[in-house]
C-alpha positions, -999 to 999 in steps of 0.1 A, spaced: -167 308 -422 -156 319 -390 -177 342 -368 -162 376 -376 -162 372 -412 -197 360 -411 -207 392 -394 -185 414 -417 -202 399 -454 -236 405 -436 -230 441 -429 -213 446 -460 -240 424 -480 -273 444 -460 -257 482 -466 -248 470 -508 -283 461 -514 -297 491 -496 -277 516 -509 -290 493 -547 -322 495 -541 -327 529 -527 -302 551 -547 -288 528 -577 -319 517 -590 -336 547 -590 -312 564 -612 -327 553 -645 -296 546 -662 -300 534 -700 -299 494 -701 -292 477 -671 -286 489 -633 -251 489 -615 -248 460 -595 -234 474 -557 -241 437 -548 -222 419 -573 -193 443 -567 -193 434 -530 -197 392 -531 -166 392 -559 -146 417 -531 -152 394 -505 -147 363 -528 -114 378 -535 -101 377 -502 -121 342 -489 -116 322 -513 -141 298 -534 -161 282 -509 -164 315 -487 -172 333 -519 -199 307 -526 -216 314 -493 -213 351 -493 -232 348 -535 -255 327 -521 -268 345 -491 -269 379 -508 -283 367 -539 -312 352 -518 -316 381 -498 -319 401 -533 -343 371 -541 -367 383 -510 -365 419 -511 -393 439 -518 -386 454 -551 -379 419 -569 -399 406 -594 -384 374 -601 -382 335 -592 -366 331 -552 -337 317 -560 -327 327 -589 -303 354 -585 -290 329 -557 -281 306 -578 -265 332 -599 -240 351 -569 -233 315 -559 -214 301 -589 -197 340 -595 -189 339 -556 -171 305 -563 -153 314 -597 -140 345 -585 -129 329 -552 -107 305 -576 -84 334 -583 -72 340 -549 -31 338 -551 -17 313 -530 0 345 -509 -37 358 -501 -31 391 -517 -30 401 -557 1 421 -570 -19 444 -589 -51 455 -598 -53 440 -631 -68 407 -620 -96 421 -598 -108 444 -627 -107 414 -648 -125 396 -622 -148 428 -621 -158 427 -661 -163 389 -660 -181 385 -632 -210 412 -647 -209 398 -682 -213 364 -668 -238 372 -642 -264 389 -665 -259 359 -690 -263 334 -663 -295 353 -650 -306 355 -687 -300 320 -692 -318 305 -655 -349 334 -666 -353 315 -702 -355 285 -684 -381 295 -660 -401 312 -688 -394 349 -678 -383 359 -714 -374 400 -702 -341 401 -713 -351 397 -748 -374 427 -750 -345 447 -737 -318 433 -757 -294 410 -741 -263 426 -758 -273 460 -745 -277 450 -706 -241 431 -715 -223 466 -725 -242 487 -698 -236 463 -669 -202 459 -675 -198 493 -677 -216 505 -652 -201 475 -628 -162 488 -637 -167 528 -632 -181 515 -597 -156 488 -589 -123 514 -576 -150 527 -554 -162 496 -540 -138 466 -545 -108 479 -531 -130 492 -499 -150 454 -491 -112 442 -493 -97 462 -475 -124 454 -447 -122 421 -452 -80 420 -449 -83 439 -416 -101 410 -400 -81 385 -415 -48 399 -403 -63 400 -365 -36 416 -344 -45 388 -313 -40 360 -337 -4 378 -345 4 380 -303 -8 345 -303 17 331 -330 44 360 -315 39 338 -280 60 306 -293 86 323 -313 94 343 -282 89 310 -262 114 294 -289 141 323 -283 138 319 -245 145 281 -248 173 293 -275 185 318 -250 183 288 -222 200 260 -243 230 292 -253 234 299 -215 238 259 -209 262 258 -237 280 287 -221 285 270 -189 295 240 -207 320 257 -225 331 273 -195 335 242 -177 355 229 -206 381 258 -202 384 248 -169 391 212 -174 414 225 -201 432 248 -178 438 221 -155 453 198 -182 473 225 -188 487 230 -150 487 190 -145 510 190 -182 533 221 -167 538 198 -131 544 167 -153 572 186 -167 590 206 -141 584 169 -121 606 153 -149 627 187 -154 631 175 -117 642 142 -118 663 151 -147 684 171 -129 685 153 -92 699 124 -117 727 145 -136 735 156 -98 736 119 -88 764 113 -116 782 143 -107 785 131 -77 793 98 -81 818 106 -104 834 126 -75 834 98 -57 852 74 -79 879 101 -84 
C-alpha cells in the first residue's frame, strides 16, 4: 500500500481499538461486544480492495492480539481480520464505489457472523473452548446486531476518509497536465491546418485569376482573328 493509505488505516486502526477497549467493552452488553475494529478493516477493505484489506485485518487483528486487555492466543484474531479483510475486499465494484448501501450492510452482517465463527472455530482448535460456555448462537445474534446498529456510524465515516485520499487533488493536476498538453498540440496541429487551408485558398485564388487570363487571352485572340477576316475580306472586295 502506498504511504498515505498506510498512515490513514493506522490512525483509523489505533483510535477503533481504543475507543473498543476503553468505552465498548466496558459497556456490559448481553452476549458478545460490538466490534469498532471489525467495522473499520471491512470500511477500509471496501475501498482497497482484497489484498489491502488483508493487510489492514492483519495488522489490526495483531495489534488486538497484543493489547493489554486480551486473553487469547497472539495471532489468533489476526488470522481472523486477515481472511474478512480479504473477502470483503472481493466486493469492491470494478468503478471503485458501490451504488447503494445494501452491499456494505451485507458485507457488515457477514463479516461479524463469520468473524465470531472463525474465532470460535481457530479457539476450538487451540483448546480455548469459551465460546461454548457462552453459547455460540447467542454471541452470533448479539454480534451481528450489535456490529449493524454501529456500522451507519462507522462504515460510511472510514470510507469516506479513505476516498478523500484516494481521489488526491495533485494526482488530478497531474493527469489534468497532458490533456491540457494534448489540447495545446490540438490547438497547434488546428492552427497548422489553418494556415494550410489558407494557403490552399490562395493557390486556389490564383488558379482562379491564371483560368480568368487564359480566357480573356483566348477571348483575345478570338477576336484579333474575326478582325483579321474582316479585314481581309475588305481587301478581296
Amino acid at each position: 500500500m502506498r504511504v498515505s493509505r498506510t498512515i490513514l488505516a493506522v490512525i483509523l486502526v489505533v483510535v477503533a481499538l481504543v475507543l473498543q477497549v476503553t468505552i465498548l467493552a466496558r459497556l456490559q452488553l448481553p452476549g458478545a461486544v460490538p466490534d469498532l475494529l471489525l467495522l473499520t478493516v471491512l470500511g477500509l477493505a471496501l475501498v482497497y480492495g482484497h489484498v489491502g484489506g488483508a493487510l489492514v485485518g492483519f495488522g489490526a487483528g495483531l495489534l488486538a492480539d497484543l493489547a493489554p486487555p486480551a486473553d487469547h492466543a497472539v495471532g489468533r484474531y489476526a488470522l481472523v481480520l486477515c481472511v474478512i479483510g480479504y473477502a470483503a475486499g472481493l466486493t469492491k465494484p470494478e468503478t471503485g464505489q458501490h451504488r447503494s448501501a445494501t452491499v456494505p450492510m451485507l458485507v457488515v452482517a457477514g463479516g461479524a457472523l463469520s468473524s465470531t465463527l472463525l474465532y470460535a472455530g481457530v479457539g476450538a482448535l487451540v483448546g480455548d473452548t469459551a465460546a461454548r460456555h457462552v453459547g455460540l448462537s447467542g454471541l452470533l445474534l448479539t454480534a451481528t446486531l450489535y456490529d449493524l446498529l454501529l456500522a451507519p456510524f462507522t462504515v460510511p465515516l472510514v470510507m469516506a476518509m479513505a476516498r478523500r485520499l484516494e481521489n488526491d487533488p495533485l494526482k488530478g493536476d497531474g493527469s489534468g497536465g497532458p490533456s491540457s498538453g494534448g489540447d495545446n498540440l490540438s490547438g497547434w496541429f488546428g492552427g497548422g491546418t489553418g494556415l494550410s487551408t489558407r494557403g490552399g485558398g490562395r493557390r486556389t485564388r490564383y488558379g482562379k485569376a491564371a483560368r480568368i487570363g487564359g480566357q480573356r487571352s483566348t477571348l483575345l485572340s478570338r477576336s484579333a482573328r474575326n478582325r483579321a477576316g474582316r479585314i481581309k475580306g475588305v481587301k478581296r472586295l
